[in-house]
Chimera marker file (.cmm) of the C-alpha trace (Angstrom):
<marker_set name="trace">
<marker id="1" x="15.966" y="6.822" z="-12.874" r="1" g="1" b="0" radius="0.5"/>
<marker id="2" x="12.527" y="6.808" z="-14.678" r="1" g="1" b="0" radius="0.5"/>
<marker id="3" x="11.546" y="6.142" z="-18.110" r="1" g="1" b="0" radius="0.5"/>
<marker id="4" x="8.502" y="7.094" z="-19.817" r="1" g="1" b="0" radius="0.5"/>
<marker id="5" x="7.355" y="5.258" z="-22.970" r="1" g="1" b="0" radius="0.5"/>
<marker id="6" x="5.367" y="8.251" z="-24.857" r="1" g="1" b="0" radius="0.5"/>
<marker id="7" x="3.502" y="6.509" z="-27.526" r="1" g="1" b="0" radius="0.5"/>
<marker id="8" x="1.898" y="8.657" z="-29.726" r="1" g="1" b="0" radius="0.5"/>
<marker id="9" x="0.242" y="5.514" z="-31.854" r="1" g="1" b="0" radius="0.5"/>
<marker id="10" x="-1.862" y="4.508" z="-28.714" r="1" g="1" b="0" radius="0.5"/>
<marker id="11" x="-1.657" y="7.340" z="-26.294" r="1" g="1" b="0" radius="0.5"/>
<marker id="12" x="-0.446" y="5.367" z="-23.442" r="1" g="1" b="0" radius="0.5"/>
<marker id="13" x="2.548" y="6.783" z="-21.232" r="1" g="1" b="0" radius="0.5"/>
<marker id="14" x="4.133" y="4.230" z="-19.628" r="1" g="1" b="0" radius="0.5"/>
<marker id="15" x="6.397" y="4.354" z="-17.082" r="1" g="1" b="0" radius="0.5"/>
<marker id="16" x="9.412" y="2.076" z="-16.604" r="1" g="1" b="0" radius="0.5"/>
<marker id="17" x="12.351" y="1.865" z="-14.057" r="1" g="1" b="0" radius="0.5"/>
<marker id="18" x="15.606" y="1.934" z="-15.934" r="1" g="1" b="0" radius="0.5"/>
<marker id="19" x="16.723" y="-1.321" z="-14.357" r="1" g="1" b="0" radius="0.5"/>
<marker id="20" x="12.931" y="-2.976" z="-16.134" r="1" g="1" b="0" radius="0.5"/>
<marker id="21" x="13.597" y="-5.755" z="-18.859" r="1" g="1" b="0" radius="0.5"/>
<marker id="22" x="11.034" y="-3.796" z="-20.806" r="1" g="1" b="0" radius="0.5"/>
<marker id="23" x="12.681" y="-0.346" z="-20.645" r="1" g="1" b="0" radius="0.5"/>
<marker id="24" x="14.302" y="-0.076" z="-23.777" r="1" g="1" b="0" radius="0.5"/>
<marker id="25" x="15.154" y="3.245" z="-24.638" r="1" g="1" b="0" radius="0.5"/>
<marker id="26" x="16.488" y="3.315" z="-28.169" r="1" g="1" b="0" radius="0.5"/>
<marker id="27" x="15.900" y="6.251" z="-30.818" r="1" g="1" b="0" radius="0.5"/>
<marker id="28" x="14.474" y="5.627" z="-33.782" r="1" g="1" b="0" radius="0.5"/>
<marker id="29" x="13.426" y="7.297" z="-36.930" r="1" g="1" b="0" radius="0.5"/>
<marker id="30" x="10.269" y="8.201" z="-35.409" r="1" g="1" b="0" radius="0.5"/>
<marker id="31" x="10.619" y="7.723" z="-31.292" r="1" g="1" b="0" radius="0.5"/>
<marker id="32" x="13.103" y="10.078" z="-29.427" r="1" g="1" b="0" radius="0.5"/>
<marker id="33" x="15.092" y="10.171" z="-26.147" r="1" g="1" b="0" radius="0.5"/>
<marker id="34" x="14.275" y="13.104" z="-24.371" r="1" g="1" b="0" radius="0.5"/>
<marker id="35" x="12.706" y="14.175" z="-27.128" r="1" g="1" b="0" radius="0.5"/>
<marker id="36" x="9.407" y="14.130" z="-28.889" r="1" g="1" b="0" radius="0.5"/>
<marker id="37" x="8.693" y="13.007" z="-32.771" r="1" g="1" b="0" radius="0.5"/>
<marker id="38" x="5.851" y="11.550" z="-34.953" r="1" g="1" b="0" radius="0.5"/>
<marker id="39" x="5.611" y="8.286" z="-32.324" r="1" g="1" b="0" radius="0.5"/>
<marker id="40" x="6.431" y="9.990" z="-29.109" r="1" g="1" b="0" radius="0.5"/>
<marker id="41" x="10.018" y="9.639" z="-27.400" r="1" g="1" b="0" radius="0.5"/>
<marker id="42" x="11.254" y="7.598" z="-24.456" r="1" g="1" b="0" radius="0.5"/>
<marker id="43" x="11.580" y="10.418" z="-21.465" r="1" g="1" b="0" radius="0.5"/>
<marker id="44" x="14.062" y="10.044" z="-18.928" r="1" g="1" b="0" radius="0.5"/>
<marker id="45" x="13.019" y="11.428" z="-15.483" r="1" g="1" b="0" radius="0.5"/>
<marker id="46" x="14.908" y="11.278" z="-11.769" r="1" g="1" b="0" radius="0.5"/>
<marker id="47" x="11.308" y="10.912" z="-10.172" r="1" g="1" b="0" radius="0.5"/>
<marker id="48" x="8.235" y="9.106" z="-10.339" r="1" g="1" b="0" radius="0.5"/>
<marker id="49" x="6.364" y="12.193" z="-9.389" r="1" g="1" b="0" radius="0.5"/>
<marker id="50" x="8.355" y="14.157" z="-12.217" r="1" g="1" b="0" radius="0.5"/>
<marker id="51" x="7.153" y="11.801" z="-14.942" r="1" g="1" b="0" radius="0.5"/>
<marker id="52" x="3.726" y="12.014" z="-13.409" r="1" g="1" b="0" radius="0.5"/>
<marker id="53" x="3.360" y="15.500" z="-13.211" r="1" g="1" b="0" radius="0.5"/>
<marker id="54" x="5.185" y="15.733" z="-17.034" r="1" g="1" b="0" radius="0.5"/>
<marker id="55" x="2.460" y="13.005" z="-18.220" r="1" g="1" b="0" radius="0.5"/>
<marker id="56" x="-0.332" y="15.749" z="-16.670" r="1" g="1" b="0" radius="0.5"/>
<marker id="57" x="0.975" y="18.590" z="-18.307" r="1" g="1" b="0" radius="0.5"/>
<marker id="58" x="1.342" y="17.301" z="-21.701" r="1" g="1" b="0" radius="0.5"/>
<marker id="59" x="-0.836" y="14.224" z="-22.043" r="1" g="1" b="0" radius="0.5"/>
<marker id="60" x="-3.765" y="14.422" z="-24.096" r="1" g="1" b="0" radius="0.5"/>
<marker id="61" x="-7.482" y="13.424" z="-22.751" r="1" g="1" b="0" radius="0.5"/>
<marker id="62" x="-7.792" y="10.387" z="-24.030" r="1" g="1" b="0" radius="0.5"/>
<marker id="63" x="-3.926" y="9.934" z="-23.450" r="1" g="1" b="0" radius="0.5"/>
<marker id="64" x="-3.735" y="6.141" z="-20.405" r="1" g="1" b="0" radius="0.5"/>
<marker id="65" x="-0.966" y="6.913" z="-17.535" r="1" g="1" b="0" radius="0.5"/>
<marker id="66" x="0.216" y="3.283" z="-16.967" r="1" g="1" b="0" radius="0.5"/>
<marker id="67" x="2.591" y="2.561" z="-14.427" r="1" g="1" b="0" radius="0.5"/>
<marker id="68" x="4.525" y="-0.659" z="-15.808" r="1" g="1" b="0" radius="0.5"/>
<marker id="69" x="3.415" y="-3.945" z="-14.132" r="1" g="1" b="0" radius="0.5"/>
<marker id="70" x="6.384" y="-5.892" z="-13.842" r="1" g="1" b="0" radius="0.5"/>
<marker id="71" x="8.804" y="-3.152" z="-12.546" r="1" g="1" b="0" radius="0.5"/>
<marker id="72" x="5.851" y="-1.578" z="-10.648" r="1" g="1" b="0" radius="0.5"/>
<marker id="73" x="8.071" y="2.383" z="-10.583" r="1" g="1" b="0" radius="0.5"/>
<marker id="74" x="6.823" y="4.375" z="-7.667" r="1" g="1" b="0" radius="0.5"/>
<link id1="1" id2="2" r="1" g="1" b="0" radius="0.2"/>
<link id1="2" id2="3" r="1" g="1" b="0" radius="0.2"/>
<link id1="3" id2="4" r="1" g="1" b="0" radius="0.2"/>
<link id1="4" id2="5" r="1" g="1" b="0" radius="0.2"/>
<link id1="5" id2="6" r="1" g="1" b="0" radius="0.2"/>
<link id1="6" id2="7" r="1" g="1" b="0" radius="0.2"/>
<link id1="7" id2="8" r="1" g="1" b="0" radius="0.2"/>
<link id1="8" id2="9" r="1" g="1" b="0" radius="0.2"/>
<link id1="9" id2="10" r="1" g="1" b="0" radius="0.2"/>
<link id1="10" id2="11" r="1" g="1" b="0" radius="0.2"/>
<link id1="11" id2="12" r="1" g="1" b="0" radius="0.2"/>
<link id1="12" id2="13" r="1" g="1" b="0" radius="0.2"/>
<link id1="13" id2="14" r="1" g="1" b="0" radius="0.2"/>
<link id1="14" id2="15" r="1" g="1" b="0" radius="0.2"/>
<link id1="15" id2="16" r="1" g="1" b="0" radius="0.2"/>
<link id1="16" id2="17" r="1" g="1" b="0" radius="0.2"/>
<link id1="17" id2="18" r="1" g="1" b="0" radius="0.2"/>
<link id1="18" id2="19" r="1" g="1" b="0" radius="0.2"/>
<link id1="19" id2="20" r="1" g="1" b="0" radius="0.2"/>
<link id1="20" id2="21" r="1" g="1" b="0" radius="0.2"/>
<link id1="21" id2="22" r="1" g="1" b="0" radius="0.2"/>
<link id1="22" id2="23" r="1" g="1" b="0" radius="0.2"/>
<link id1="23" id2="24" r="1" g="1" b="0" radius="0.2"/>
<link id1="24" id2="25" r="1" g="1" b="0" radius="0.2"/>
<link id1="25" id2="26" r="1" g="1" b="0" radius="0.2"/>
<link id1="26" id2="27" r="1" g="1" b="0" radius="0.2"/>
<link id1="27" id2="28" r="1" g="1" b="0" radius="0.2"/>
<link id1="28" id2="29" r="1" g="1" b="0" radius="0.2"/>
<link id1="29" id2="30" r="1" g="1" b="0" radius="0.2"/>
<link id1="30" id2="31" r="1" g="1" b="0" radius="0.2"/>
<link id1="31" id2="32" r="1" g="1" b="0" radius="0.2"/>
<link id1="32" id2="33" r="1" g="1" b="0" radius="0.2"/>
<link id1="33" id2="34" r="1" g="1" b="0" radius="0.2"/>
<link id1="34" id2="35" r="1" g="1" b="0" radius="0.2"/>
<link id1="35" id2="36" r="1" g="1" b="0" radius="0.2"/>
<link id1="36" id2="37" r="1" g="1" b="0" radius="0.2"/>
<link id1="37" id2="38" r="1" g="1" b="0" radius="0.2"/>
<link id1="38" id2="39" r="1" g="1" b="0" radius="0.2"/>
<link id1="39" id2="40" r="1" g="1" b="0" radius="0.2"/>
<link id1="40" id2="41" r="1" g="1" b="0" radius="0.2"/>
<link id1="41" id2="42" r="1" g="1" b="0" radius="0.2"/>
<link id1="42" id2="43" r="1" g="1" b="0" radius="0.2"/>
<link id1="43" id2="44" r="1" g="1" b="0" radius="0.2"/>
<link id1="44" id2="45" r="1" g="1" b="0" radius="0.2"/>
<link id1="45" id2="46" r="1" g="1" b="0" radius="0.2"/>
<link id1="46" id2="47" r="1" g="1" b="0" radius="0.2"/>
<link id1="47" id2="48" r="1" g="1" b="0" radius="0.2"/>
<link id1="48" id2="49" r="1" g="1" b="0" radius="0.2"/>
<link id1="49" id2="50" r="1" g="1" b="0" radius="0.2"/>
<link id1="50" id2="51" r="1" g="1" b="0" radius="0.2"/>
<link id1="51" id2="52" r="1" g="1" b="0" radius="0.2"/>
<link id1="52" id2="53" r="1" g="1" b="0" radius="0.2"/>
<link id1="53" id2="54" r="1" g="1" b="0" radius="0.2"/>
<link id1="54" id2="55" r="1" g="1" b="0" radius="0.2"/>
<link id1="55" id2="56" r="1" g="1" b="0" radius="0.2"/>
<link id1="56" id2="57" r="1" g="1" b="0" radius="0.2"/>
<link id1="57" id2="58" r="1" g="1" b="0" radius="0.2"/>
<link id1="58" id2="59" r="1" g="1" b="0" radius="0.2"/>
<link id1="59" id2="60" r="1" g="1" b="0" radius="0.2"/>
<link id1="60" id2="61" r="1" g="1" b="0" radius="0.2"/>
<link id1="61" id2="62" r="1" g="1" b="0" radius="0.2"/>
<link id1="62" id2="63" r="1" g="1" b="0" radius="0.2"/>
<link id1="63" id2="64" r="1" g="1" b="0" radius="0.2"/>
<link id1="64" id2="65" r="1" g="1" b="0" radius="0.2"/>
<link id1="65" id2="66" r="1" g="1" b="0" radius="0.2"/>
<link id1="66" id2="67" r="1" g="1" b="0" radius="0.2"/>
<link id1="67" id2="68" r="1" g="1" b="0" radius="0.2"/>
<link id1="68" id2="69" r="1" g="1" b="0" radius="0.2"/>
<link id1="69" id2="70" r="1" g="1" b="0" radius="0.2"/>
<link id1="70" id2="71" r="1" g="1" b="0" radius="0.2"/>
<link id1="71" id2="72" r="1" g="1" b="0" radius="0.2"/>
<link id1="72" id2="73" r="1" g="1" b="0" radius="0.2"/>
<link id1="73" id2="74" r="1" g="1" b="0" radius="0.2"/>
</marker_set>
């Protein structure tokens, strides 16, 4: 499984492996699971190229794609 950090503040998406020490998912007053609010979400995806393709459909312009660096998801 995939996560994708969608954060709104900076507009970078980045993508964790559930197993990564810096995928966190948690829900918060303003960050959702699988769901979108005022700070983005966390987005749980079975694919690398799902999360990808999400990030290109509903990503901004200015919005970074960056693959984590420690887990390195693929």
């Amino acid at each position: 499984m995939f996560w994708l950090n969608v954060d709104y503040p900076t507009w970078i998406w980045k993508l964790h492996v559930d197993s990564c020490r810096f995928c966190v998912p948690e829900e918060t007053v303003n960050k959702g699971i699988d769901e979108l609010k005022d700070h983005g979400a966390w987005m749980s995806f079975k694919s690398f190229d799902e999360a990808k393709k999400y990030f290109k459909e509903n990503s901004k312009p200015n919005s970074i794609w960056q693959p984590c660096k420690v887990c390195n998801p693929e």
